[in-house]
C-alpha positions as CSV (number, residue, x, y, z in Angstrom):
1,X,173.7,60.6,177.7
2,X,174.2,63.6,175.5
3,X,171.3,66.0,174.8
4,X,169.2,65.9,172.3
5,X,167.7,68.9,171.9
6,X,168.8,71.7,169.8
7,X,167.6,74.9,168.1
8,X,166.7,75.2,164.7
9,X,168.6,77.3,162.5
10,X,166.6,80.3,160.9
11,X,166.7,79.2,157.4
12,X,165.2,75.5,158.8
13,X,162.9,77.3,160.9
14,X,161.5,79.6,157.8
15,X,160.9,76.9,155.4
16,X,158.8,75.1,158.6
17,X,157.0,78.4,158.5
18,X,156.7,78.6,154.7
19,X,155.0,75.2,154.6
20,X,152.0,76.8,156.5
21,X,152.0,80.2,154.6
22,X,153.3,79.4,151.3
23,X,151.9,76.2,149.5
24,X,151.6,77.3,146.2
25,X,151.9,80.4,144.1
26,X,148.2,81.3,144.8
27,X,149.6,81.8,148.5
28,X,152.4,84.4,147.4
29,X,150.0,86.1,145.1
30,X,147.6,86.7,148.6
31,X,150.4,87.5,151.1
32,X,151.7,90.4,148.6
33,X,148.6,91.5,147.7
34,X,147.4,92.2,150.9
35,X,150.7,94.3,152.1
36,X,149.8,96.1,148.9
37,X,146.5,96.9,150.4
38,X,148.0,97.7,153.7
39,X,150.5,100.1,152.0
40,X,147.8,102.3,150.9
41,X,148.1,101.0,147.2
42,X,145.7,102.8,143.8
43,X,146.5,100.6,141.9
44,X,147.8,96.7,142.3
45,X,149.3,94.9,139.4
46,X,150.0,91.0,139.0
47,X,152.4,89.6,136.8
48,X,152.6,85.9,136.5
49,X,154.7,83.8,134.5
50,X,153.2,79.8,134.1
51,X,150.7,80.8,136.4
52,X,153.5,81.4,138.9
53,X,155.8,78.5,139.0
54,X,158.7,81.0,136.7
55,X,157.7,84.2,138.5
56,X,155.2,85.9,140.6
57,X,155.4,89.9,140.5
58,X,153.3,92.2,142.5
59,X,153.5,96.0,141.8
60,X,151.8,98.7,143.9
61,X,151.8,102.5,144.8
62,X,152.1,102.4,147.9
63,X,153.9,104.2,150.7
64,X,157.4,101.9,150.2
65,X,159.7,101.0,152.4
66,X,162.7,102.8,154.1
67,X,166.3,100.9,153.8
68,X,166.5,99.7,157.0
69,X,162.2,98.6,156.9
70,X,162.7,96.9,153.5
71,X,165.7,94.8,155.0
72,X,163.6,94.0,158.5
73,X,160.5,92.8,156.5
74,X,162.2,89.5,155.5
75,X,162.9,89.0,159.6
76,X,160.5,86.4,161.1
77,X,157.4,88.1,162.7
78,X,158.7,91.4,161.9
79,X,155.7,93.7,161.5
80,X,154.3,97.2,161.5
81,X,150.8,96.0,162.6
82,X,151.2,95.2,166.1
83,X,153.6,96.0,169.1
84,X,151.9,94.0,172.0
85,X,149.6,90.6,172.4
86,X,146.9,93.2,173.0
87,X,146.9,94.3,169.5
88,X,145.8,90.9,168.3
89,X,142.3,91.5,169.2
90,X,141.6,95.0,167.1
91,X,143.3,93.6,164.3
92,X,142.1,95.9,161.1
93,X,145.0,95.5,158.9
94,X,145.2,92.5,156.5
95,X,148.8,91.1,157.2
96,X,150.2,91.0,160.7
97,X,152.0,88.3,162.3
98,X,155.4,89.2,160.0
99,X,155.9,85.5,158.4
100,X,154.8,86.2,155.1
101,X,157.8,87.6,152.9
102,X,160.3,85.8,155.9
103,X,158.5,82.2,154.6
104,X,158.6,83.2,150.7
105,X,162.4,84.2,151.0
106,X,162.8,81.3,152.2
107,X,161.6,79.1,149.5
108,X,162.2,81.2,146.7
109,X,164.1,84.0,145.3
110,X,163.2,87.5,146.0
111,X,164.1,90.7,144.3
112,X,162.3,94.0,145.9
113,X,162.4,97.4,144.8
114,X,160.5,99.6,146.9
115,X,161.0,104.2,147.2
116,X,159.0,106.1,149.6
117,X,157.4,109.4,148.2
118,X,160.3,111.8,150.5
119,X,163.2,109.6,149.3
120,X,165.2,110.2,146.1
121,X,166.9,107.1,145.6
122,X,164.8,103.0,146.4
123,X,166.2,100.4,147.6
124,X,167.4,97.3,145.4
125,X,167.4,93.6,147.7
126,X,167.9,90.2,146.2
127,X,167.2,87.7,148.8
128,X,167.7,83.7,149.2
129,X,167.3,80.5,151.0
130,X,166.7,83.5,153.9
131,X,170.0,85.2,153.2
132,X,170.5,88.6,151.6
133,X,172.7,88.1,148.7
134,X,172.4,92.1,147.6
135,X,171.7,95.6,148.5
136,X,171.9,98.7,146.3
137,X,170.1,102.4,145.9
138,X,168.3,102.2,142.3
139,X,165.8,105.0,140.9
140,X,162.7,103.5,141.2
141,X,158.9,104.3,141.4
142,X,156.8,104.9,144.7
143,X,156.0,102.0,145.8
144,X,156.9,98.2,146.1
145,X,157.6,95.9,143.4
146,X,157.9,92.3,144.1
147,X,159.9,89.9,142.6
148,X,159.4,86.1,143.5
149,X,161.2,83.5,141.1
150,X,161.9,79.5,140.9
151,X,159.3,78.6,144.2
152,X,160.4,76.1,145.9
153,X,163.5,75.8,143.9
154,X,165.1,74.7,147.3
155,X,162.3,72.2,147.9
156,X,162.3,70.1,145.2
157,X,160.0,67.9,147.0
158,X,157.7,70.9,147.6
159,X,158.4,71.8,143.8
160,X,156.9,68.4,142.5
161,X,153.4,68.7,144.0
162,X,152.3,71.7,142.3
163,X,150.0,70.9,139.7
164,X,149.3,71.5,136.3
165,X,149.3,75.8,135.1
166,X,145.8,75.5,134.0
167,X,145.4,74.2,137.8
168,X,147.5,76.6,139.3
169,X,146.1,79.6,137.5
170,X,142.6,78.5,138.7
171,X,144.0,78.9,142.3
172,X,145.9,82.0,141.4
173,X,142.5,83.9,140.3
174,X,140.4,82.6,143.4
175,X,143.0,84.3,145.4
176,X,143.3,87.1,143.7
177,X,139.1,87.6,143.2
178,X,139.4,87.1,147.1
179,X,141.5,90.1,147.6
180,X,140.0,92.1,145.0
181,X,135.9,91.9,146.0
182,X,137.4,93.3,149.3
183,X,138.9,96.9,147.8
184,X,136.8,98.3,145.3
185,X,138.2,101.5,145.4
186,X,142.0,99.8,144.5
187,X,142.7,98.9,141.0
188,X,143.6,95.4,140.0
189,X,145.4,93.9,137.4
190,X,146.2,89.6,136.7
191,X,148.1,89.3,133.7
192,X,149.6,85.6,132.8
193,X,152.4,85.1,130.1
194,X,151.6,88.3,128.5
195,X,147.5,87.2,128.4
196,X,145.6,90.0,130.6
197,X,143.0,87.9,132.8
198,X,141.5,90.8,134.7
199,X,141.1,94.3,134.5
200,X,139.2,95.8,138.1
201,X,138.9,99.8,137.6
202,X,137.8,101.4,140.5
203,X,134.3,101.3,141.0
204,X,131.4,100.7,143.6
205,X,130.9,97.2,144.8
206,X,128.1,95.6,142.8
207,X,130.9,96.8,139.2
208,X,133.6,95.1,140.8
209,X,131.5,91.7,141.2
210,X,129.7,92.5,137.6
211,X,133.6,93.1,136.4
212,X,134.7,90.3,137.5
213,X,132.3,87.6,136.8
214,X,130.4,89.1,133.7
215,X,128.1,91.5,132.2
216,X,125.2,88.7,132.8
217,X,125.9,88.9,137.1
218,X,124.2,92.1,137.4
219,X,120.8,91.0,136.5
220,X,121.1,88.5,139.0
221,X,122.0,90.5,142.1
222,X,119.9,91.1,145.1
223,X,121.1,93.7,147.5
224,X,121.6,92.5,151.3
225,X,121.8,95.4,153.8
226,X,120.8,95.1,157.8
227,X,122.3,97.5,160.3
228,X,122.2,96.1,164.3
229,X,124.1,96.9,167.2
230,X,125.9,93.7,167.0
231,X,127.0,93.7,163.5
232,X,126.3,95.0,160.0
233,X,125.5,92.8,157.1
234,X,125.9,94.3,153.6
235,X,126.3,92.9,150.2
236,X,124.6,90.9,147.3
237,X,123.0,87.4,147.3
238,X,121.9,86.0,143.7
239,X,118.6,84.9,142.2
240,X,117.6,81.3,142.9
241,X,117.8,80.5,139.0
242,X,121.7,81.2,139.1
243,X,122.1,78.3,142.1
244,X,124.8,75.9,141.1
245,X,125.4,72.1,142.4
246,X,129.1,73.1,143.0
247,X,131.1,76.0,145.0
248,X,132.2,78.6,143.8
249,X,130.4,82.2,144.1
250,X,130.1,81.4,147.4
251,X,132.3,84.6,149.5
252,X,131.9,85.8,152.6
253,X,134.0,88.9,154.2
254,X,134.3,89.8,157.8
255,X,136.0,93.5,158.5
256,X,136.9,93.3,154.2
257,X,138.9,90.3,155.1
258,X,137.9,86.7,153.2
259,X,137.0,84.0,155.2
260,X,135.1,80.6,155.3
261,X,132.3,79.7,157.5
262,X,130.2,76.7,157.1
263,X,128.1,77.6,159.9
264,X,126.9,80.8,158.4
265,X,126.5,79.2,155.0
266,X,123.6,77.1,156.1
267,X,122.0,80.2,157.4
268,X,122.0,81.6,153.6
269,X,121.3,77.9,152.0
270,X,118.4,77.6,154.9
271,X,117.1,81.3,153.8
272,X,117.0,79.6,150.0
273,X,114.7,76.9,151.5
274,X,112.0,76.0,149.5
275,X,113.7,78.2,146.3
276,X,116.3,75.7,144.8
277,X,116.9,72.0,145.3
278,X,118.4,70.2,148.0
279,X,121.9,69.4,146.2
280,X,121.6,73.0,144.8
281,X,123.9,76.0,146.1
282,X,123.1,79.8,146.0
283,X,125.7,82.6,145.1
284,X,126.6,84.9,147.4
285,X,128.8,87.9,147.9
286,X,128.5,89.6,152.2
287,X,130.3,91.5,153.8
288,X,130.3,91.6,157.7
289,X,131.2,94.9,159.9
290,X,132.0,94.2,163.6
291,X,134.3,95.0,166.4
292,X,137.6,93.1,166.0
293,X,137.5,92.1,169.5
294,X,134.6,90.2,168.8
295,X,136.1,88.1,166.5
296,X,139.6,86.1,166.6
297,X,141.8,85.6,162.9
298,X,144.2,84.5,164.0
299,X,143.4,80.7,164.6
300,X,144.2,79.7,160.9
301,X,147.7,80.2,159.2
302,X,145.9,81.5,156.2
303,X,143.6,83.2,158.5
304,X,140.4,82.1,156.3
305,X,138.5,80.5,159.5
306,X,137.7,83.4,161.9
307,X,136.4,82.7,164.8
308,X,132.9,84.6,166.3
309,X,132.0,85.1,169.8
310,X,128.4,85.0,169.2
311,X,127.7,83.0,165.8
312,X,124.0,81.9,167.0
313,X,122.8,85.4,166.7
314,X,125.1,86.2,163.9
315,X,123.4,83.5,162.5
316,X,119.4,84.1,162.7
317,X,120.5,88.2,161.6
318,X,121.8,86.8,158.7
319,X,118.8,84.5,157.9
320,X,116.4,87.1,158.3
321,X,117.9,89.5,156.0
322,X,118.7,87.2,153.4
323,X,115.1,86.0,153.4
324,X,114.4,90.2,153.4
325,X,116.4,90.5,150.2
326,X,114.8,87.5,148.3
327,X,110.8,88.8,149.6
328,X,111.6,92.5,148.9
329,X,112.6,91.4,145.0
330,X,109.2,88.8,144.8
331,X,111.6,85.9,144.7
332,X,110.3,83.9,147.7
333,X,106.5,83.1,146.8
334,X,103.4,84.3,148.7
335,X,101.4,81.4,148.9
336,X,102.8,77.9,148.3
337,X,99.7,76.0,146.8
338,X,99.6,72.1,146.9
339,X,99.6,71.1,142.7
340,X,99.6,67.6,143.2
341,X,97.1,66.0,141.3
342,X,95.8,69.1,139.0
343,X,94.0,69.5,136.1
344,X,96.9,70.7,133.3
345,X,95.4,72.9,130.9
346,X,97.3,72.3,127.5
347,X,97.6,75.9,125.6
348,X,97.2,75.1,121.9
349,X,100.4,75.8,119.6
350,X,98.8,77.7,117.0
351,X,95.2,79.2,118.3
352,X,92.5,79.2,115.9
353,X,88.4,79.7,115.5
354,X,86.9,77.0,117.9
355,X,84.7,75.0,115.5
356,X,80.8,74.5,116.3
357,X,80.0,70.9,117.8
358,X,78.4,68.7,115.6
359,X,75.5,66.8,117.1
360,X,73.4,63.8,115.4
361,X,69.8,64.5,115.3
362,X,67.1,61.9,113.9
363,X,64.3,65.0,113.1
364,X,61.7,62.4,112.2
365,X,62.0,60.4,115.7
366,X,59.3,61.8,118.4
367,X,58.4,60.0,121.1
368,X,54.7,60.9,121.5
369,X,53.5,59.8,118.2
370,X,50.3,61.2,118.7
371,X,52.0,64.9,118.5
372,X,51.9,65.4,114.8
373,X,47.9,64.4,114.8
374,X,46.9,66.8,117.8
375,X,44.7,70.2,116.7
376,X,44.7,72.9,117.5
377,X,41.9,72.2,120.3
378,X,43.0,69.2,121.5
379,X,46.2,70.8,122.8
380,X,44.1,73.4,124.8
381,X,45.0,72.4,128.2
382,X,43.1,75.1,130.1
383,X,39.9,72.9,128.9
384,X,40.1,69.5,130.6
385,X,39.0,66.9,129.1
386,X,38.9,63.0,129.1
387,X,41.7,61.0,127.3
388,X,40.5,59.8,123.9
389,X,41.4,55.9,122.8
390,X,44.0,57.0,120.4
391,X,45.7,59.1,123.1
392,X,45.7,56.5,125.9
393,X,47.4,54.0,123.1
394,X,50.4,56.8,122.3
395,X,51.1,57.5,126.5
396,X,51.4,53.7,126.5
397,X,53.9,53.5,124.2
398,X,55.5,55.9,125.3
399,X,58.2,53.4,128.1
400,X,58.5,51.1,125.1
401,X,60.0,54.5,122.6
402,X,62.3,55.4,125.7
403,X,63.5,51.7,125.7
404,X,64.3,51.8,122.1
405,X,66.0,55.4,122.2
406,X,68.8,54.3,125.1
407,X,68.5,50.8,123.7
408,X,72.5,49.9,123.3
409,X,74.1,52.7,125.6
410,X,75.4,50.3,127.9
411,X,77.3,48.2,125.3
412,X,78.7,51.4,123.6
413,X,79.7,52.7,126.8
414,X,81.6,49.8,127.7
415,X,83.6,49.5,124.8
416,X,84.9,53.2,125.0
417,X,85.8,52.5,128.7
418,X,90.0,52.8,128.7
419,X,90.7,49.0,129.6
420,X,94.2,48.6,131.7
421,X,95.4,45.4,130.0
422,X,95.6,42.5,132.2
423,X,99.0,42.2,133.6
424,X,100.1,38.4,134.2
425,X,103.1,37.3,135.5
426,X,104.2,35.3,132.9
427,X,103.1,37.8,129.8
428,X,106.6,39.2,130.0
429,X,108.1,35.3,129.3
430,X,105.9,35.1,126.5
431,X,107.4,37.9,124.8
432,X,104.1,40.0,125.3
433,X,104.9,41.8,128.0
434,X,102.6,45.0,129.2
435,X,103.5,48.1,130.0
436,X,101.5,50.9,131.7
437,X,103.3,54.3,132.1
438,X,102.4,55.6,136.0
439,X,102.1,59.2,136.7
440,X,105.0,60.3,133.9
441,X,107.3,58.9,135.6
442,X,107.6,55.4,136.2
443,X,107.4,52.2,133.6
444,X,105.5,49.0,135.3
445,X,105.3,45.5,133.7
446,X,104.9,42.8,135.4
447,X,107.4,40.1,136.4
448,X,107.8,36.5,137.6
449,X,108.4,37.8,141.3
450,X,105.7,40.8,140.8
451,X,105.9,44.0,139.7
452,X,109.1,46.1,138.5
453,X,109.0,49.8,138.1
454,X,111.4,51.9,136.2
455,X,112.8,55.2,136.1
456,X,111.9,55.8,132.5
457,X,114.2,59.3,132.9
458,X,117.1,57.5,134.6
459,X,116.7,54.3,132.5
460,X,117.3,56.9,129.6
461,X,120.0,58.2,131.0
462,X,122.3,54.7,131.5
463,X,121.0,53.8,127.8
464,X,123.0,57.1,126.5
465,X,125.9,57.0,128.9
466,X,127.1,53.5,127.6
467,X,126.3,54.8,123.8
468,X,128.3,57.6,124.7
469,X,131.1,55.9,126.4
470,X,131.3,53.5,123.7
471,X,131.3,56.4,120.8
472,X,134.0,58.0,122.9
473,X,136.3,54.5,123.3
474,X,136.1,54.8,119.2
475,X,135.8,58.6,118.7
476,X,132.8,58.5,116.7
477,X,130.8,61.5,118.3
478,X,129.2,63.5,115.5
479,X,128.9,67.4,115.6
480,X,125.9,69.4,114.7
481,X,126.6,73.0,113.0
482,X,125.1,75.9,114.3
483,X,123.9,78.4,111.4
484,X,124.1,81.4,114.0
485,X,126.6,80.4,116.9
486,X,125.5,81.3,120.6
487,X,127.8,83.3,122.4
488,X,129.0,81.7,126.1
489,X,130.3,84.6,128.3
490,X,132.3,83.3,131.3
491,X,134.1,84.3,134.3
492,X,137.8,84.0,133.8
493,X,138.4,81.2,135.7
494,X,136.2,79.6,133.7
495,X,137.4,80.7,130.7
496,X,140.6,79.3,131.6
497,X,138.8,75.3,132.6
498,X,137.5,75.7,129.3
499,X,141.0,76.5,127.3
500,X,142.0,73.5,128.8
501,X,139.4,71.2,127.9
502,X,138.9,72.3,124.3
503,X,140.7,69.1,122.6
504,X,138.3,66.9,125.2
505,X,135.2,68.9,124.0
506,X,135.9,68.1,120.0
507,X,136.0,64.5,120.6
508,X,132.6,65.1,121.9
509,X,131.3,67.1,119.4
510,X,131.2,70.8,120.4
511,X,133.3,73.3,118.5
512,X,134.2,76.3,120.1
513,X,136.2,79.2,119.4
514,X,137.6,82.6,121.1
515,X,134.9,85.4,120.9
516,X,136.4,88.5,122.6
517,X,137.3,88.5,126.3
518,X,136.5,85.7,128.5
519,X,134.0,84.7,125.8
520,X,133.3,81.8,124.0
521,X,131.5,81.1,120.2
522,X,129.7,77.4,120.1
523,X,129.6,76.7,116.5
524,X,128.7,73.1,116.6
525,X,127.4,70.9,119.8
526,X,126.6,67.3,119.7
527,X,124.3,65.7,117.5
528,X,122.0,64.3,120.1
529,X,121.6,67.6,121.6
530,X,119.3,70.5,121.0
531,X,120.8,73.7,120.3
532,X,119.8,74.7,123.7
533,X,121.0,71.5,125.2
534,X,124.1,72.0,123.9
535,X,124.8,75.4,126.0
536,X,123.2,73.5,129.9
537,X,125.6,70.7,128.8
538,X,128.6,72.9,128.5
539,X,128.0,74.6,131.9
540,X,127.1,71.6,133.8
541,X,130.7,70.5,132.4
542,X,132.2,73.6,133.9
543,X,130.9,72.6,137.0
544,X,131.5,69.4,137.2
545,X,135.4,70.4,137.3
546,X,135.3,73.5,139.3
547,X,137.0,72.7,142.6
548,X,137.8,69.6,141.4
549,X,141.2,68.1,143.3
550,X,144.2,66.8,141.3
551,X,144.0,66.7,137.2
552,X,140.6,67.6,135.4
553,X,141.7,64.5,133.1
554,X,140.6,62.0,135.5
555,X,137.7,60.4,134.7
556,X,137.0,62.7,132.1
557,X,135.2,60.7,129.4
558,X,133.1,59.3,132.2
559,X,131.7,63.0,133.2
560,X,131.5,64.2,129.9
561,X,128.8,61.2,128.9
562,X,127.0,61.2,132.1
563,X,126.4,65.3,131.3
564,X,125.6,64.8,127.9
565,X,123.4,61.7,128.9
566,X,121.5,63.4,131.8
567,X,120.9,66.7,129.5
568,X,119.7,64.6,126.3
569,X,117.3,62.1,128.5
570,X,113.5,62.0,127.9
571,X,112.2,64.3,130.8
572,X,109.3,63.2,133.9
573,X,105.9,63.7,132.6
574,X,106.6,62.9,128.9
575,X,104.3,60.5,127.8
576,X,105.1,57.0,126.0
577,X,103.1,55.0,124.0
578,X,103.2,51.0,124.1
579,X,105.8,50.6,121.8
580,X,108.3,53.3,123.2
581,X,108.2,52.1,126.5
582,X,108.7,48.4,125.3
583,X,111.8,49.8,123.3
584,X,113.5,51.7,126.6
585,X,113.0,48.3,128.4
586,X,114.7,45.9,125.8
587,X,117.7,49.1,125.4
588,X,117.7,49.5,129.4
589,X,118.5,45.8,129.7
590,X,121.0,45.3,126.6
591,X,123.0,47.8,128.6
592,X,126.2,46.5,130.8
593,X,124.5,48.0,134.2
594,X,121.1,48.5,134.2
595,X,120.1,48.6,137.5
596,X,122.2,52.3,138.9
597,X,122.7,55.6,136.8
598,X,126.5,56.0,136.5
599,X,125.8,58.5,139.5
600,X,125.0,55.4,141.6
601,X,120.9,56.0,141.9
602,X,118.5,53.4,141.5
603,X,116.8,52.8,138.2
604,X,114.8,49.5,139.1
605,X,112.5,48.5,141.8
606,X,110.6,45.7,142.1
607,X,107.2,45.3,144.4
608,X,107.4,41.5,145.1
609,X,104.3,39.2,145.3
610,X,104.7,38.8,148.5
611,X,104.8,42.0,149.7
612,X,101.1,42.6,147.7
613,X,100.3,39.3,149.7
614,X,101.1,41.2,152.8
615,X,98.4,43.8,152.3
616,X,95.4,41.5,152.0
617,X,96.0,38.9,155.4
């Protein structure tokens, strides 16, 4: 039998590699960046063409690259950073294991031109499918510039999975934030199809994260900083107003190297306890100082999961000091008070003079009749003396007078008594049913089987998500102009999600238009919005499709009513009268499903007669 075993050629054996390293042009963008960085780089530029599926170029001023080095970078696991298995464990550099421009050569087409600051002449290589095609001296900066065209242009099945530009650019700028909240003092530059997306100067920390996710973040930054013999933990964490119900300004660096660690993000959500809600998510932005060979990076091809050798104590240092930061700011409250069940104290709208109470006097009633008819002598009391006929009469009137004064109390009392209407279980058969609002909250009116409470808030909310769904099946959803448009500053990311949604957002009624840098105008916002509505609408749209896997189109119309349903819905504690509540119920049950939200919760529940039965055996 002959054998079956062979080796790989190199150019198999790369694109292997490549499919660990290099899955989309987000990855090239982090690979180069990061030997930028470990050249010694100022100033890092990236250049992308449709969000890197034409092109990906990465310029630095670095130290460049001998001949000879510039031709052995493109070997597999040929690298600078380490000489010995030893090395691996005080890794301080950010590339090391010499795959990353081997993989990309071998998927793509490379052209480098790279000049150290003693040599005259650079060196010109155009490298592909792993073979170098050309080498020349050219007259070039200091530095490296990268050129990687037509990914995966070998790989057509590779080719056909990358997604949409708006999609890939998203993923380009979380890789490149990545790299960039690690370097303050480098200069970064993302520029796609001629359209500058960031522009990082050098500056301190807390600029680079205000310059790179808005002039509104630094308001909402609380310093982090705790110094132990084990490790170091510096950086910001964000108010609890700015918590999100999705991902995404959620970083965590270990030795200025990104990396994910669900363990120690439940130390900062636990820290939050108390602050935000239980589906909510805080921001946060910390950096972690300890000795490399307490940590291992190099269990992940994308070396984003780093493993600890102590992550129970890493965790409780990182819980206190986040709970330090949110104290030392008066975020976390003193005393948490119990509220249920007080007295709410409604603060007129316009104050004005409190006006005098009127009270109903009858001045010619007196009880002691005699009164009037007393002298002068007769009321000496220091002079005893016997009770005269006419006196002893008066005094004997006097329980009769008493009678008469509180005479019909009782009945006026009862009819001002708030009377719960009787609820029978067939009043809602005869088309009279009751309803009594409970606690703000809930609608009850009785049933055949007992007792059904509704959600009035949720109730609301399926009502408008099938209007809205059915305005947007015929396009009818009316606009409201804005006399003075607000102004919606976003990260670029952002910015971008939002370019690419625009046609989706007419349909619905908003108008918006550029307004400067990463900046939006809102000049018109649905009509069953408020003006202020309108704005929490259009960011709980941007998060519903941050992080969102495969095309934002899906399901579209289906998010876009359930946000504009949930932010137009009657709130808790808003009170109905008899006639608004009957009107929710007849809408709640016209609708197609009126027992779930279109999130799946429960609107309806019904207390059974039976299960009152139960209570009184």
């Amino acid at each position: 039998m002959a054998d079956v075993i062979q080796l790989l050629p190199d150019s198999v054996a790369n694109q292997i590699a490549a499919g660990e390293v290099v899955q989309r042009p987000a990855s090239v963008v982090k690979e180069l960046m990061e030997n930028s960085i470990d050249a010694g780089a100022a100033r890092i530029q990236v250049i992308l063409k449709n969000a890197g599926k034409a092109f990906v170029q990465v310029i630095d001023d670095g130290k460049g690259m001998s001949p000879r080095d510039a031709r052995m970078a493109f070997e597999r696991h040929a690298t600078s950073k380490i000489s010995s298995a030893q090395d691996l464990f005080n890794i301080r550099t950010m590339g090391f294991r010499g795959e990353a421009l081997a993989s990309i050569a071998s998927v793509a087409e490379v052209e480098l031109r790279t000049r150290r600051e003693e040599d005259e002449l650079g060196t010109y290589l155009f490298i592909a499918d792993s073979e170098l095609r050309g080498q020349e001296n050219v007259n070039c900066p200091r530095g490296a510039n990268m050129l990687v065209k037509n990914l995966f242009y070998n790989v057509p099945a590779r080719r056909k999975f990358l997604k949409s530009d708006s999609t890939e650019l998203r993923n380009v700028t979380n890789e490149f934030l990545r790299v960039a909240l690690t370097a303050p003092q480098i200069a970064f530059t993302l520029v796609n199809n001629g359209n500058e997306i960031y522009n990082l100067p050098v500056s301190g920390l807390r600029q680079r994260i205000v310059n790179a996710f808005g002039k509104g973040m630094n308001a909402k930054l609380l310093s982090v900083s705790c110094e132990t013999g084990f490790v170091s933990v510096n950086g910001f964490v964000c108010v609890p107003q700015h918590a999100r119900k999705t991902y995404g300004e959620q970083y965590f660096f270990v030795n200025n190297r990104f990396m994910k660690h669900n363990y120690f993000h439940k130390a900062v959500v636990e820290a939050y306890s108390g602050l935000i809600g239980a589906d909510m998510i805080p921001s946060y932005f910390l950096y972690f100082t300890v000795d490399p060979s307490v940590i291992d990076v190099n269990i992940h091809p994308t070396k984003t999961e780093i493993k600890f050798q102590d992550e129970g104590s890493i965790f409780q240092i990182l819980l206190a000091c986040v709970k330090e930061a949110l104290g030392k700011f008066n975020v976390s409250p003193s005393i948490d008070f119990d509220t249920e069940g007080k007295v709410d104290f409604v603060v007129p709208d316009s104050p004005g003079l409190p006006r005098m109470p009127r009270i109903g006097v009858n001045p010619g009633y007196n009880p002691f009749n005699y009164a009037s008819s007393i002298s002068k002598d007769d009321s000496d009391f220091e002079r005893p003396a016997a009770p005269r006929p006419r006196e002893v009469a008066a005094r004997k009137s006097v329980p009769s007078d008493w009678e008469a004064l509180f005479s019909g109390l009782e009945e006026k009392a009862a009819d001002t008594q708030t009377v719960i209407p009787e609820m029978r279980a067939d009043a809602a058969l005869e088309g009279n049913a009751a309803f009594v609002q409970m606690r703000g909250r809930y609608i009850v009116t009785p049933v055949h089987s007992g007792l059904m409470f509704i959600d009035q808030k949720r109730a609301h909310e399926r009502v408008l998500f099938e209007r809205y769904m059915d305005r947007l099946a015929r396009q009818q959803v009316s606009g409201q102009k804005s006399l003075f448009p607000e102004t919606l500053e976003l990260s670029a990311e952002d910015f971008i999600l939002v370019k690419d949604i625009l046609p989706d957002l007419a349909v619905l009624g908003f108008e918006l238009g550029e307004f400067g840098k990463n900046c939006y105008a809102v000049y018109s916002t649905p009509a069953d919005l408020s003006h202020a509505h309108g704005r929490e609408t259009l960011m709980s749209l941007i998060e519903h499709y941050k992080n969102t896997e495969g095309s934002i189109r899906d399901k579209m119309k289906e998010r876009v009513a359930l946000s504009l349903a949930q932010a137009a819905a009657l709130d808790y504690n808003q009170t109905l009268d008899r006639q608004e509540m009957s009107d929710l119920f007849d809408s709640l049950f016209a609708c197609q499903y009126p027992n779930y939200t279109a999130d799946g919760k429960n609107i309806i529940h019904i207390l059974t007669n039976e299960d009152v039965a139960q209570w009184f055996k």
